[in-house]
C-alpha positions in Angstrom: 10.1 52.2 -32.9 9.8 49.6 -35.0 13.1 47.7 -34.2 12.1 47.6 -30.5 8.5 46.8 -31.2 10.7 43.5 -33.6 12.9 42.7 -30.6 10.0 43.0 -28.2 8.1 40.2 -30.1 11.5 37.7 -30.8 12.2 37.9 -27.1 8.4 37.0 -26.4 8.6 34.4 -28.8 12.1 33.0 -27.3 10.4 32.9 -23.9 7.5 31.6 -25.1 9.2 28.1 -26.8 11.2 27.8 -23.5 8.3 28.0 -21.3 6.2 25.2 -23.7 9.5 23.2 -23.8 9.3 22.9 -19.8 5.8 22.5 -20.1 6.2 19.3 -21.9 8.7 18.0 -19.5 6.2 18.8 -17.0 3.4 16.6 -18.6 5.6 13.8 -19.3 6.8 13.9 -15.5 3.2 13.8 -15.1 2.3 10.7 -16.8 5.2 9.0 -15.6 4.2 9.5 -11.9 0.8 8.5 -13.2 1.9 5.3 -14.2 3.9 4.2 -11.2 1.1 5.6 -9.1 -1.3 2.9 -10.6 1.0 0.5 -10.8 1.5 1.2 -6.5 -1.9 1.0 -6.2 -2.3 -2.6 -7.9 0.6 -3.5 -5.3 -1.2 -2.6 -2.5 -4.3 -4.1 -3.3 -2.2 -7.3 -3.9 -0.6 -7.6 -0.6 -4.2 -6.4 0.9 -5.5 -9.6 -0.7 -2.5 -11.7 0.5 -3.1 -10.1 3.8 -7.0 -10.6 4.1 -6.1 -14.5 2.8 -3.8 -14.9 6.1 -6.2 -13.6 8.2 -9.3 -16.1 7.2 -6.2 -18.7 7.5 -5.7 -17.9 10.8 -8.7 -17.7 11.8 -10.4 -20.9 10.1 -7.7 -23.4 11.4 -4.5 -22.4 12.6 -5.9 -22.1 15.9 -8.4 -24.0 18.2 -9.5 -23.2 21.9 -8.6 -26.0 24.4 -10.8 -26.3 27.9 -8.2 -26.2 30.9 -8.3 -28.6 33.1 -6.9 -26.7 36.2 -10.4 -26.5 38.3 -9.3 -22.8 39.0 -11.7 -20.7 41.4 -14.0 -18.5 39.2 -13.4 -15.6 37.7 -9.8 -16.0 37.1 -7.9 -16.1 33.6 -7.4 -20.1 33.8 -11.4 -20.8 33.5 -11.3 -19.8 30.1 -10.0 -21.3 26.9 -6.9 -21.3 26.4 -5.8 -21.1 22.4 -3.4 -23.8 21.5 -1.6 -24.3 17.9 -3.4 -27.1 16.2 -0.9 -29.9 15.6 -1.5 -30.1 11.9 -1.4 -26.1 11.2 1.6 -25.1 8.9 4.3 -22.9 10.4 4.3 -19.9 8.4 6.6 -16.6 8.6 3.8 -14.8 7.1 3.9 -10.5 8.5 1.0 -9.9 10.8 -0.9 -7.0 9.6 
């Protein structure tokens, strides 16, 4: 009895080291994901910056309404400003968001 009671234990023990062994590959999966995970996140908050910095761009300058001229009837579309590109905004290939 004592031999299987011995043999019982080393295979527990075997098992055992394997299973901390993927354990530990587990955790240092984890912090790696961690890591790249924070470092999206900083990303993102970047470009949400660059994004917000467009907008206020945009919407400061780039753009200016113009009266018509057109004595239209009202009620239709051509009474209203009409938005014109300011002749000294920058063209820009900037990604709407």
């Amino acid at each position: 009895m004592s031999d299987v009671v011995a043999a019982l234990l080393l295979a527990l023990a075997a098992e055992n080291a394997e299973l901390r062994e993927q354990l530990a590959s587990a955790q240092d999966m984890l912090v790696e994901t961690a890591i790249d995970a924070g470092n999206m996140h900083a990303l993102v908050e970047a470009m949400r910056i660059e994004r917000d910095a467009w907008r206020e761009e945009a919407e400061r300058g780039r753009y200016r309404p113009v009266p018509t001229t057109t004595g239209s009837p009202a009620g239709t579309r051509s009474h209203f400003p009409q938005w014109k590109r300011c002749a000294t905004s920058k063209t820009s290939s900037a990604p709407r968001a």
